[in-house]
Backbone as CSV, one residue per row, in Angstrom:
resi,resn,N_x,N_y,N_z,CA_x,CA_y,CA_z,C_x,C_y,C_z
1,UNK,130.156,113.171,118.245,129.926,112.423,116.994,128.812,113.110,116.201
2,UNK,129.238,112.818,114.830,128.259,113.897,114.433,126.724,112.781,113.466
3,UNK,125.805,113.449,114.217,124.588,112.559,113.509,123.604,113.031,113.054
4,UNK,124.179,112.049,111.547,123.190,112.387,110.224,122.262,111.864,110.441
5,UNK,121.512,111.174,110.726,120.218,110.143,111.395,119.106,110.979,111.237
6,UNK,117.842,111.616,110.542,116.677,111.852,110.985,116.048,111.736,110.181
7,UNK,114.621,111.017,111.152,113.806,110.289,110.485,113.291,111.405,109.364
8,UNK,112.950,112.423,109.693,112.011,113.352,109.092,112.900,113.799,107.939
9,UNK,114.013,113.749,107.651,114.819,113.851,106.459,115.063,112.691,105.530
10,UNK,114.094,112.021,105.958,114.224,110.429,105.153,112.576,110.186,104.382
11,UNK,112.926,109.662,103.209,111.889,108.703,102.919,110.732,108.205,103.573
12,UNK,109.793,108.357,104.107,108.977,107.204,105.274,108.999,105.990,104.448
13,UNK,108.821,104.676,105.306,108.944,103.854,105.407,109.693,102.985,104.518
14,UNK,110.997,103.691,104.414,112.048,102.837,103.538,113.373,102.566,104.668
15,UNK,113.912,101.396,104.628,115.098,101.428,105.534,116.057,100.446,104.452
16,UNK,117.113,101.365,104.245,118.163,101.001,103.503,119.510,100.512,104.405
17,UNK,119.989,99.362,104.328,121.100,99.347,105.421,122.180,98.556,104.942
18,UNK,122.615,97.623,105.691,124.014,96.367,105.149,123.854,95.288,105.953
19,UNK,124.711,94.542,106.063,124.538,93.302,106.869,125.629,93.356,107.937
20,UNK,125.216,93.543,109.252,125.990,93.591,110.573,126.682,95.025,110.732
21,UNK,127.363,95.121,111.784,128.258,96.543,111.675,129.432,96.160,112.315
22,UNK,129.995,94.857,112.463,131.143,94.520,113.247,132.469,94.222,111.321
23,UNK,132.726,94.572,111.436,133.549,94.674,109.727,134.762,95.192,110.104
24,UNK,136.005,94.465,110.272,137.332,95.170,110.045,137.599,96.904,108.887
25,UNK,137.359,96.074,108.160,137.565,96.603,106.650,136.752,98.034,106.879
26,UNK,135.972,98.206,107.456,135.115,99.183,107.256,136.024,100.316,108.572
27,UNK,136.919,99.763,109.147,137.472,100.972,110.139,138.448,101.491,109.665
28,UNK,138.989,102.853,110.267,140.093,103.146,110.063,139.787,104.619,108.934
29,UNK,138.651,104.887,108.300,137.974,106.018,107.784,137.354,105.207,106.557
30,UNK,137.222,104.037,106.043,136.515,103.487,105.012,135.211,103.563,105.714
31,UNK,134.496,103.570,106.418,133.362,103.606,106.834,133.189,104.424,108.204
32,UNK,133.920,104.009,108.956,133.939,104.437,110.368,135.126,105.312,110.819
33,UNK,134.893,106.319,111.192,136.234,107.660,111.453,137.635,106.844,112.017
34,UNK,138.194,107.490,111.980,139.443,106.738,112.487,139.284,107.450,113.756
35,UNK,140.046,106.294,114.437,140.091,106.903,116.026,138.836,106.406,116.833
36,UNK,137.917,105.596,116.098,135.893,105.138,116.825,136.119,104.255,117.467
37,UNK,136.091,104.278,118.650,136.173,102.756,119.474,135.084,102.005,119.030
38,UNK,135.377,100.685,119.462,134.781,99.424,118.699,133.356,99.752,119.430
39,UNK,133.096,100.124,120.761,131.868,99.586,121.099,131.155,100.884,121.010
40,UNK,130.868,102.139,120.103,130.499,103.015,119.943,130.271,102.897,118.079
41,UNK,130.908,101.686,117.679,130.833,101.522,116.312,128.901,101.217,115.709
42,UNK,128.022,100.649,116.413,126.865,100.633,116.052,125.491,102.169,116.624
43,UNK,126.376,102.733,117.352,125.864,104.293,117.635,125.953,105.114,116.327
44,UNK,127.665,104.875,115.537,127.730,105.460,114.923,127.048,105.310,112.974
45,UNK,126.985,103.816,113.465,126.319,103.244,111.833,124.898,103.323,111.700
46,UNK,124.009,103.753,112.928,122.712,104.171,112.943,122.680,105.032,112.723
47,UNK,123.725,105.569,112.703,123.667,107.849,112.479,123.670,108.071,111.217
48,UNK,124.267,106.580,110.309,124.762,107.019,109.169,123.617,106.197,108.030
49,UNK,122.987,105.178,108.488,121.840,104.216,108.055,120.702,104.392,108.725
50,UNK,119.638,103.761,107.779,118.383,103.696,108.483,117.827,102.370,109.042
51,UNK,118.795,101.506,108.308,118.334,100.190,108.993,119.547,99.172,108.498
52,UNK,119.922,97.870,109.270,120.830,97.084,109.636,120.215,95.853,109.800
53,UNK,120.482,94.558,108.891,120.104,93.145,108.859,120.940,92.644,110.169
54,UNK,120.540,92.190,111.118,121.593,91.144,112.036,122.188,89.942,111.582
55,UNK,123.216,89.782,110.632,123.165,88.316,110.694,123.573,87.890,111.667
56,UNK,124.136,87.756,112.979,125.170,86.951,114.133,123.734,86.037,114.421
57,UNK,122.754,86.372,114.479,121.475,86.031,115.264,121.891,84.540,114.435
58,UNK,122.154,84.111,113.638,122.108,83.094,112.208,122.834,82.277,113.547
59,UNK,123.922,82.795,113.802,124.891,81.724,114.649,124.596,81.400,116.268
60,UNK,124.437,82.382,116.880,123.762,82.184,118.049,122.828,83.405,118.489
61,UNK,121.881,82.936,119.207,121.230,84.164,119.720,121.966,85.077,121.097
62,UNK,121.269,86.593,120.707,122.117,86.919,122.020,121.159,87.012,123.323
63,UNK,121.777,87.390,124.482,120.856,87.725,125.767,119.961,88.844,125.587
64,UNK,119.142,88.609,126.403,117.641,89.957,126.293,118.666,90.997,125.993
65,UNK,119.259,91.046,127.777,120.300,92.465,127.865,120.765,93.384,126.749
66,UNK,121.316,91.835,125.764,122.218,93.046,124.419,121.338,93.239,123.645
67,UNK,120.141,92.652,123.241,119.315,93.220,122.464,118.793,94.724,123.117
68,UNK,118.651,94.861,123.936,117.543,96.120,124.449,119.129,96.924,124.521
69,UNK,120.429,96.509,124.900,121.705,98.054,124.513,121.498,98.332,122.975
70,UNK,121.525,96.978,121.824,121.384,97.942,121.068,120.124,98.886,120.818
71,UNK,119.065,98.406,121.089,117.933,99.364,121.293,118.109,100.403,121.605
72,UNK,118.980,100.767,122.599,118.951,102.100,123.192,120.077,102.754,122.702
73,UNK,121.058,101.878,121.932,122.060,102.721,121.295,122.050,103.084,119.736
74,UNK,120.679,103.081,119.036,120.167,103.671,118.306,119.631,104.903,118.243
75,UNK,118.694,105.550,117.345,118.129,106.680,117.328,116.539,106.080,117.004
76,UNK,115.579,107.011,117.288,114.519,106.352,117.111,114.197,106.946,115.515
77,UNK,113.171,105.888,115.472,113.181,106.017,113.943,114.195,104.482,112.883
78,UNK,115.551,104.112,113.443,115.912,103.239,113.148,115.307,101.757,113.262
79,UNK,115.692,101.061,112.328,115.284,99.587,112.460,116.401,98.351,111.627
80,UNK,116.163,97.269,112.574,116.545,95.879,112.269,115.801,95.371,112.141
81,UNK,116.631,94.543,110.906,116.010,93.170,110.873,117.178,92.317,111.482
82,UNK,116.722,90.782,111.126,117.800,89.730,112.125,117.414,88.632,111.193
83,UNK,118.197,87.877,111.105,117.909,86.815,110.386,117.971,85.769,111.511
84,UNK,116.758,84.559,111.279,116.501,83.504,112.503,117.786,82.644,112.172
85,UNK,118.058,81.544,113.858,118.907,80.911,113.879,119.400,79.452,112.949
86,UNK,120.419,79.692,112.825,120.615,78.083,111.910,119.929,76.864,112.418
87,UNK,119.929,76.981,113.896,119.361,75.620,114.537,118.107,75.470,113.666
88,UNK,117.472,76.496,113.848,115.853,76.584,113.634,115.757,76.217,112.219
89,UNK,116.262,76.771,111.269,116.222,76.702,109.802,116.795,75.393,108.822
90,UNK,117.908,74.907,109.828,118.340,73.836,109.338,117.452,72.176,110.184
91,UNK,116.323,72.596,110.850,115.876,71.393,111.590,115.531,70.184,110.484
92,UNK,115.695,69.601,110.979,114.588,68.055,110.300,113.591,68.144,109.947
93,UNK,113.101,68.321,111.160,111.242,68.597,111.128,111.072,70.195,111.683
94,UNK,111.095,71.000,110.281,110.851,72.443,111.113,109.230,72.343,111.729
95,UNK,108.359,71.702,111.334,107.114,71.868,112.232,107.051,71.513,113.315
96,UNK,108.277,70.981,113.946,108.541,70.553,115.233,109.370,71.894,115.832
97,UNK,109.552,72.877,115.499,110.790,74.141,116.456,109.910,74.704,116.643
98,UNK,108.648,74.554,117.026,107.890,76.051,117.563,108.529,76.634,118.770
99,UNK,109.043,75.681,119.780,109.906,76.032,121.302,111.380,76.667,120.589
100,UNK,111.515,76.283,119.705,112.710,77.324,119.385,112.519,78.533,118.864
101,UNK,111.532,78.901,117.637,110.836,79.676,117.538,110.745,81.325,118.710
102,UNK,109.913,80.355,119.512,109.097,81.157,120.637,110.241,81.546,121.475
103,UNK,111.532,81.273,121.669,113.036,81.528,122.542,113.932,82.582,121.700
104,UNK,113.778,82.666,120.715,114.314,83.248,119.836,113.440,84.762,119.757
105,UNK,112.425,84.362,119.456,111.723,85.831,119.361,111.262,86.554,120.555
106,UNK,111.561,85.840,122.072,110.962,86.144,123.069,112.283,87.350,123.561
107,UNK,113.793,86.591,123.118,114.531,87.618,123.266,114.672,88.692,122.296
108,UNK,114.517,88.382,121.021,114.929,89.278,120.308,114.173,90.753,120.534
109,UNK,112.785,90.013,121.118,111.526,91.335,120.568,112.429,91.808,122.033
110,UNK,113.222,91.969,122.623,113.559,93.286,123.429,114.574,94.276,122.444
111,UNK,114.685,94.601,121.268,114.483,95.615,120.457,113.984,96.348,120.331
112,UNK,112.065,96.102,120.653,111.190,96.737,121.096,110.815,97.323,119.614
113,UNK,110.660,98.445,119.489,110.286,98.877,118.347,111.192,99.510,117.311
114,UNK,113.053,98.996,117.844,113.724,99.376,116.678,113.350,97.451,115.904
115,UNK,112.691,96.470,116.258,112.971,95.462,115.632,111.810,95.591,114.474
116,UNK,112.715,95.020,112.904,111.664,95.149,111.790,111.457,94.097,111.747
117,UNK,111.615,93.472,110.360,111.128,91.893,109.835,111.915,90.907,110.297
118,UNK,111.713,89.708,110.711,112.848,88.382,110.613,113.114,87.584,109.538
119,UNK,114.251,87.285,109.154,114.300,86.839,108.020,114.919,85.271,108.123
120,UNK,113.785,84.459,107.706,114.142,83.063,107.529,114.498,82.509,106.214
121,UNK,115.819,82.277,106.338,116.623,81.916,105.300,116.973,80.472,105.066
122,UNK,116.621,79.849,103.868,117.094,78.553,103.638,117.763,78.383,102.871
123,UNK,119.025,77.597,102.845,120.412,77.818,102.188,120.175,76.536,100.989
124,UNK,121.166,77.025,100.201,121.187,76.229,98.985,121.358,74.891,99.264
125,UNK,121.039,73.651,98.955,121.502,72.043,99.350,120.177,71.851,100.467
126,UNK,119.282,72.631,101.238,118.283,72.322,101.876,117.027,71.889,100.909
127,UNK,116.747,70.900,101.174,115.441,70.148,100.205,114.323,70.719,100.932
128,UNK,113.080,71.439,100.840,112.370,71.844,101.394,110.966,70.622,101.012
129,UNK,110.440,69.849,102.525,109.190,69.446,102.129,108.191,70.716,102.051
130,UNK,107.470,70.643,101.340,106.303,71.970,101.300,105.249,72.165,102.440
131,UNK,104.943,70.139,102.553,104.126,70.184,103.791,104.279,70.648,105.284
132,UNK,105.646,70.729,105.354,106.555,70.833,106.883,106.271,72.320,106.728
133,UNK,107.281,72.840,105.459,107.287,74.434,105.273,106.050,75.053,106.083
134,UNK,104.932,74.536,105.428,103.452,75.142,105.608,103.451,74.844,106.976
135,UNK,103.511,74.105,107.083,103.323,73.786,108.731,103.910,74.680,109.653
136,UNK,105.295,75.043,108.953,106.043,75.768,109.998,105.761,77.586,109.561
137,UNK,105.449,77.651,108.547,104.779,78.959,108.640,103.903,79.646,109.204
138,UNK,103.140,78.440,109.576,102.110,79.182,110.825,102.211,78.883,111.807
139,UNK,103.784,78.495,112.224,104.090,78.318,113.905,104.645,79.995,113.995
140,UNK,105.355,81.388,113.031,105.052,81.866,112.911,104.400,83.331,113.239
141,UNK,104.632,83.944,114.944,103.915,84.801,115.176,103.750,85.900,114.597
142,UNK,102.607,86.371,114.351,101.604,87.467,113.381,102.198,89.092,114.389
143,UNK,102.100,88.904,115.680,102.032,89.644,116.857,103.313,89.213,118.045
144,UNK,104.328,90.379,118.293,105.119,89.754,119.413,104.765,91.312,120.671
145,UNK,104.375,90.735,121.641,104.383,91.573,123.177,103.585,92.931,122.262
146,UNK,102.259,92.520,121.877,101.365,93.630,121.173,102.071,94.907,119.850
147,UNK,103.057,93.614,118.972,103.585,95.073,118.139,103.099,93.471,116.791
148,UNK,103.131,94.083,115.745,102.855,93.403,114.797,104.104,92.791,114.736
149,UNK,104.320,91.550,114.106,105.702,90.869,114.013,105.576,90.660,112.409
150,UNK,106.935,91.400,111.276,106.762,90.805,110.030,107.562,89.597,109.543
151,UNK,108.079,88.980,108.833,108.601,88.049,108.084,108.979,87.842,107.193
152,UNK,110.172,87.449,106.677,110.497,87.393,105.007,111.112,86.284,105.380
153,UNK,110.940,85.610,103.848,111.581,84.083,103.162,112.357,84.253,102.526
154,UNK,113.092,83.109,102.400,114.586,83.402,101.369,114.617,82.131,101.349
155,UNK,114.225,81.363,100.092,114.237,79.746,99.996,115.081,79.811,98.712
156,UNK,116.456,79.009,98.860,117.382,78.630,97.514,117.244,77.170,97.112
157,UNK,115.769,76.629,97.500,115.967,75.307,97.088,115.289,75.396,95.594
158,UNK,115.759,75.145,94.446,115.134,75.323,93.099,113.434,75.096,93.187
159,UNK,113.601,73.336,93.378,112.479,72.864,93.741,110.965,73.579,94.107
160,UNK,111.586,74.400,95.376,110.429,74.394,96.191,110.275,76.167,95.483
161,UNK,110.483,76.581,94.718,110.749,77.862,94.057,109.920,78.543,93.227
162,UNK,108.864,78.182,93.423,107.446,77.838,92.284,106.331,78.950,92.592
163,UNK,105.460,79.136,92.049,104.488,79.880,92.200,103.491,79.158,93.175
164,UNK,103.478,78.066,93.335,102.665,77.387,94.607,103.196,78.005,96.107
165,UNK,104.808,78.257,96.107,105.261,79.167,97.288,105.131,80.390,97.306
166,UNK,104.424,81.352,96.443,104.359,82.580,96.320,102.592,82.723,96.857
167,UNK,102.048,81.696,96.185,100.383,81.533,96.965,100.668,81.344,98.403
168,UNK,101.670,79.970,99.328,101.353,79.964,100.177,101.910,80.853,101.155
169,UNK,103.028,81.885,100.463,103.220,83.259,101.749,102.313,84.059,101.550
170,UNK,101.464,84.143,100.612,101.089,84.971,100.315,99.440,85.174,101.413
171,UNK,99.465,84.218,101.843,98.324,83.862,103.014,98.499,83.662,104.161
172,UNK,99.987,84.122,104.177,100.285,84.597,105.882,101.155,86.050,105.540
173,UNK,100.975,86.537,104.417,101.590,87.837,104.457,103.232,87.981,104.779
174,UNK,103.604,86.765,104.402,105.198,86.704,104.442,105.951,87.324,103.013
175,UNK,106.797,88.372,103.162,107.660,88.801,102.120,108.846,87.426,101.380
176,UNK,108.472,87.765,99.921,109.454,86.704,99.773,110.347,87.924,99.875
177,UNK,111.672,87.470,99.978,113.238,87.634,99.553,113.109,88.155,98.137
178,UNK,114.095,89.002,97.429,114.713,89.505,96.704,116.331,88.992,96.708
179,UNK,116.877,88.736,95.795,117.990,88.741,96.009,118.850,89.225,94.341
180,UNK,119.653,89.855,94.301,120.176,89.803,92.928,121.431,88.943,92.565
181,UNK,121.305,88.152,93.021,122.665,87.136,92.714,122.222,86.065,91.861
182,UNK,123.561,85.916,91.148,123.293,84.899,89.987,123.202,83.572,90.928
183,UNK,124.059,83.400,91.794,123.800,82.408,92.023,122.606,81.306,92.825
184,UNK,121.421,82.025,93.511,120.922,81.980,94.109,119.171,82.054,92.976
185,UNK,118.302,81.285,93.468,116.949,81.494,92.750,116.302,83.030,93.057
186,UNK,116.417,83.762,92.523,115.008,85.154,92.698,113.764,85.372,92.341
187,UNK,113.198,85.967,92.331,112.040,86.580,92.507,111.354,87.879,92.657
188,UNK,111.064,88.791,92.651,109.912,89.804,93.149,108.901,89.717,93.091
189,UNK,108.070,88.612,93.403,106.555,88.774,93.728,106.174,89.368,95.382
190,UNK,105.152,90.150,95.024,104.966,90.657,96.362,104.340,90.072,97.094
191,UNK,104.483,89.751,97.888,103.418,88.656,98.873,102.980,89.056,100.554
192,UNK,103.990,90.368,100.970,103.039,90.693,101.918,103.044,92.750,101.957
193,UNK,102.337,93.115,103.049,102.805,94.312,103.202,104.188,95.316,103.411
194,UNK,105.016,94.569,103.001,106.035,95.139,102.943,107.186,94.315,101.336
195,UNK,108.219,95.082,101.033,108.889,94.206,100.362,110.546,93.996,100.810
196,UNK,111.393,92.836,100.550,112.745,92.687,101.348,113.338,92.298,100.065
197,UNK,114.486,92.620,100.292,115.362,92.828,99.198,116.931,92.674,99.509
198,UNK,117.753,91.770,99.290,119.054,91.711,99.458,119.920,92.104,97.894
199,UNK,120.623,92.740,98.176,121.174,93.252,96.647,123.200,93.043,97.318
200,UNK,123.009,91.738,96.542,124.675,91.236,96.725,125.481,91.078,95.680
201,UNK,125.072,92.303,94.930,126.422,92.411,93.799,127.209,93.729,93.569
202,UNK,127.940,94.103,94.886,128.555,95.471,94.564,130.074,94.782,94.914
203,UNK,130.679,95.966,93.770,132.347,95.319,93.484,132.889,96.623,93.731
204,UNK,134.290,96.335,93.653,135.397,96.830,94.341,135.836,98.203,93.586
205,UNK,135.316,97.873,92.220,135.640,98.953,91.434,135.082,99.694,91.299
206,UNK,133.553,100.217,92.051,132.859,101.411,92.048,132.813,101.872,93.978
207,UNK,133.314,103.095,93.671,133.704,103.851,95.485,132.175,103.280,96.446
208,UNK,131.200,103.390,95.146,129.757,103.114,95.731,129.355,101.671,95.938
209,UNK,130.251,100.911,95.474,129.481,99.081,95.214,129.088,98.755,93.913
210,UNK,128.352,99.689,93.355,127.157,100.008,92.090,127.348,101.148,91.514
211,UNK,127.497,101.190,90.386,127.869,102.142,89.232,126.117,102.731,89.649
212,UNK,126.253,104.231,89.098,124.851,105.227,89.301,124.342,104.613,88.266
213,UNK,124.515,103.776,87.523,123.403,103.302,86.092,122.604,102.170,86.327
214,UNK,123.364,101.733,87.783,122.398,100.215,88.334,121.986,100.588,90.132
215,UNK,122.573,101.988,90.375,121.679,102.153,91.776,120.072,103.346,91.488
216,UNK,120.622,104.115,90.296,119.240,104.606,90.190,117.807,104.079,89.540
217,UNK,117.955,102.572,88.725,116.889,101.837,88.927,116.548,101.488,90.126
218,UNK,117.470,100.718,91.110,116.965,100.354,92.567,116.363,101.901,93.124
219,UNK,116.679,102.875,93.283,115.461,104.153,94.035,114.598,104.132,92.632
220,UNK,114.971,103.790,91.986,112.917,103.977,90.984,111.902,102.895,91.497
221,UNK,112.837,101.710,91.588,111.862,100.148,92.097,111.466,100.706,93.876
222,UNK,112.298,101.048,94.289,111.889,101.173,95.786,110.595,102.549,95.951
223,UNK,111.005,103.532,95.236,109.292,104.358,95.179,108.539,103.949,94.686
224,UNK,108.396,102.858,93.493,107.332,102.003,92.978,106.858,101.253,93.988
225,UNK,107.642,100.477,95.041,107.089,99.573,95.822,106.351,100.509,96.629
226,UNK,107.023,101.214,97.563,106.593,102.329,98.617,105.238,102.674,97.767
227,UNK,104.842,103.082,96.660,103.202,103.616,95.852,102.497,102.175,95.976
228,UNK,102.750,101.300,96.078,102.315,99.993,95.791,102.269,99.158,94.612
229,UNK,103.003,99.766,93.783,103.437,99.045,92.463,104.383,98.053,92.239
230,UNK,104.238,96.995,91.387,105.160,96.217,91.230,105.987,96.696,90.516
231,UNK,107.349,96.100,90.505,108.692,95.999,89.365,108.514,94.873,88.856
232,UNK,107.489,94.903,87.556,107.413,93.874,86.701,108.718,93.104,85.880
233,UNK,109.324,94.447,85.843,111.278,93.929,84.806,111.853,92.928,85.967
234,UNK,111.227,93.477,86.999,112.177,91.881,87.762,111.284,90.205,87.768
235,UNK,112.357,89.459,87.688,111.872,88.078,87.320,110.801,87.633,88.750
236,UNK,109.398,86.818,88.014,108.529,86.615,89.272,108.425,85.372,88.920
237,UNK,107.656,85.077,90.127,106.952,83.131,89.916,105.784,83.311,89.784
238,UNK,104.763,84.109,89.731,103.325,84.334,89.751,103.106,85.467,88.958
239,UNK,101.657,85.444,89.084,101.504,86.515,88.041,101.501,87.818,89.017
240,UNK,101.828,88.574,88.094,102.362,89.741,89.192,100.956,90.534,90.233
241,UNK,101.553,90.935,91.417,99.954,90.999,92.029,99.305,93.013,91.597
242,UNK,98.437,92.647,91.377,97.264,93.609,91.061,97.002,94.716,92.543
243,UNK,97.909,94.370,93.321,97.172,95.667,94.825,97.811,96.457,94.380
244,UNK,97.521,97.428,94.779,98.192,98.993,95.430,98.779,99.380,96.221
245,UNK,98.526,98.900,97.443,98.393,99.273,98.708,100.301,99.572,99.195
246,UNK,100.329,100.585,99.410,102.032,101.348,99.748,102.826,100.010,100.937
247,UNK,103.922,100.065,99.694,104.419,98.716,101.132,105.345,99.246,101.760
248,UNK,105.941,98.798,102.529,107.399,99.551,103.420,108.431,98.669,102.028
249,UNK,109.351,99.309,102.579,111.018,98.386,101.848,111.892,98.312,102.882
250,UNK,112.321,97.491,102.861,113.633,96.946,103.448,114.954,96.379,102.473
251,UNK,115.724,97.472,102.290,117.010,96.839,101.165,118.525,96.830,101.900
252,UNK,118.641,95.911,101.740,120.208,95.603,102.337,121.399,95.100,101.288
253,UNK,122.471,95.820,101.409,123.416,95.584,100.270,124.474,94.334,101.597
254,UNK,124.599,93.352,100.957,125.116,92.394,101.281,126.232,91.363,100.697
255,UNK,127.341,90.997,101.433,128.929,90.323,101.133,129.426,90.717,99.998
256,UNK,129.638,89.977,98.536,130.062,90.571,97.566,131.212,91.729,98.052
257,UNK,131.894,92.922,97.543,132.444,93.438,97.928,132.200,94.222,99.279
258,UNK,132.331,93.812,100.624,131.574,93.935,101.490,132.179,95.157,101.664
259,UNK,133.114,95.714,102.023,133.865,97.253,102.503,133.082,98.115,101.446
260,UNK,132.648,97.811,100.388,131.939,98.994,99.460,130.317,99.218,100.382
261,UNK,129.738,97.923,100.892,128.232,98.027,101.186,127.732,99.613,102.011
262,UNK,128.522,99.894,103.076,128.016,101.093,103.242,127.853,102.634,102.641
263,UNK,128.493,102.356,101.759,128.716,103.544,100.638,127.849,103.276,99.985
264,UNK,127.349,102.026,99.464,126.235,101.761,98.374,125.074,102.040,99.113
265,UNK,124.725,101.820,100.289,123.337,101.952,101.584,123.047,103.839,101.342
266,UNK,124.293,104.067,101.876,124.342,105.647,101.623,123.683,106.601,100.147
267,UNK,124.380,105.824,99.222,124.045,106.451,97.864,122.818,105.916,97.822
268,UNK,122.030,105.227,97.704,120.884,104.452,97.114,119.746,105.299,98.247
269,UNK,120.242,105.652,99.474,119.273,106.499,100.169,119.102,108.075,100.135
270,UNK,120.563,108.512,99.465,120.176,109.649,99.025,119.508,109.794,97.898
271,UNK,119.643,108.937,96.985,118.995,109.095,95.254,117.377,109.061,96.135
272,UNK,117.172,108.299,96.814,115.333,107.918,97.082,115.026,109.328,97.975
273,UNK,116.072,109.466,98.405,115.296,110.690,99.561,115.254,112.510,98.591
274,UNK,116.044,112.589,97.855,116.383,113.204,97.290,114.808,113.579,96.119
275,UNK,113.879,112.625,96.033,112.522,112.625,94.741,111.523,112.057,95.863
């Protein structure tokens, strides 16, 4: 198999990827060679990406075991993220799941150091109390088995959508979410050392997802972030923040025309690696 994968031919600290690597649509030579057996299919999408959102984690978690195969059936240098479980996100009282929390990340962190940010997602129709939120943000670990642990938010409740939630990640260093969908509330305020970004509008009619007139702003915004600059043209809730300081990126092209996403991961990492 042939692998494009190296770190040192990449960007530092940018990981461009898609959401999952289990995709019909994507076999057969749309993404994956024809002839790739299924369980050699995430060997081969690390060769071809730098980084991969988990969603399955959303539905159930898996055993230590499969976390640490895919670990080892990566390249180093690669990274995931995972998005936390529905149980957890959809609770009553999220300041009450710290034991779910702590089960969840106890397996996941056997990733080891391909694992990046977790991403806690709250779906549209969830009413967010603010007080619980807060509460449950600092259940929270900063640190998992001595590696830093990061975090990103993704809240679609209008409501809770305010610049009062951009202060309070902003004091545990939680990334908000990016998202470019109409349908969903956005944002780019930066709120921790890194920035996350879901970009779910690529269609059927460009080979790439994204016409080159809307993926080469995304590599201008992603070396702006990487310098520590904001993308002021994107819509914020706060006033935009004043640091510098070089953040990582994490961008994932997600559902929307999903068989295009790895072609769009691809292009959007050569335009950045390429300047």
């Amino acid at each position: 198999m042939n692998d494009l994968f190296s770190s040192a031919a990449h960007a530092p600290g940018v990981h461009i990827g898609i959401g999952g690597w289990t995709y019909v649509p994507w076999r057969g030579g749309t993404f994956y060679p024809v002839g790739l057996v299924q369980r050699r299919e995430l060997e081969y999408a690390s060769q071809q990406l730098t980084s991969i959102e988990i969603n399955g984690t959303y539905y159930g978690a898996q055993k230590p075991h499969i976390y640490a195969a895919w670990r080892d059936a990566t390249p180093e240098g690669f990274m995931f993220s995972a998005k936390a479980p529905k149980r957890i996100v959809t609770a009553r009282k999220l300041a009450a799941s710290g034991g779910q929390i702590e089960d969840f990340i106890d397996g996941i962190s056997h990733l080891g150091d391909r694992l990046g940010p977790l991403l806690w997602q709250f779906d549209a129709g969830r009413t967010l109390d603010r007080e619980d939120l807060a509460a449950f943000l600092q259940l929270l670990p900063q640190q998992v088995n001595g590696r830093r642990q990061r975090h990103a938010l993704e809240v679609r409740d209008p409501g809770c959508f305010d610049a009062e939630l951009v202060a309070l990640i902003r004091q545990h260093g939680i990334a908000l979410v990016y998202t470019d969908s109409v349908a969903y509330p956005n944002a780019a305020d930066l709120s921790g050392d890194f920035v996350y970004a879901r970009l779910m509008g690529s269609r059927d009619e460009h080979a790439t997802g994204y016409p080159a007139s809307e993926l080469a702003p995304w590599a201008d915004r992603v070396r702006r972030w990487r310098k520590g600059e904001d993308a002021t043209e994107l819509p914020h809730l706060a006033a935009p923040s004043a640091a510098a300081a070089p953040r990582e990126v994490f961008l994932y092209f997600i559902s929307a025309a999903k068989h295009r996403n790895p072609a769009a991961a691809r292009e959007l990492q050569r335009l950045i690696d390429a300047n």
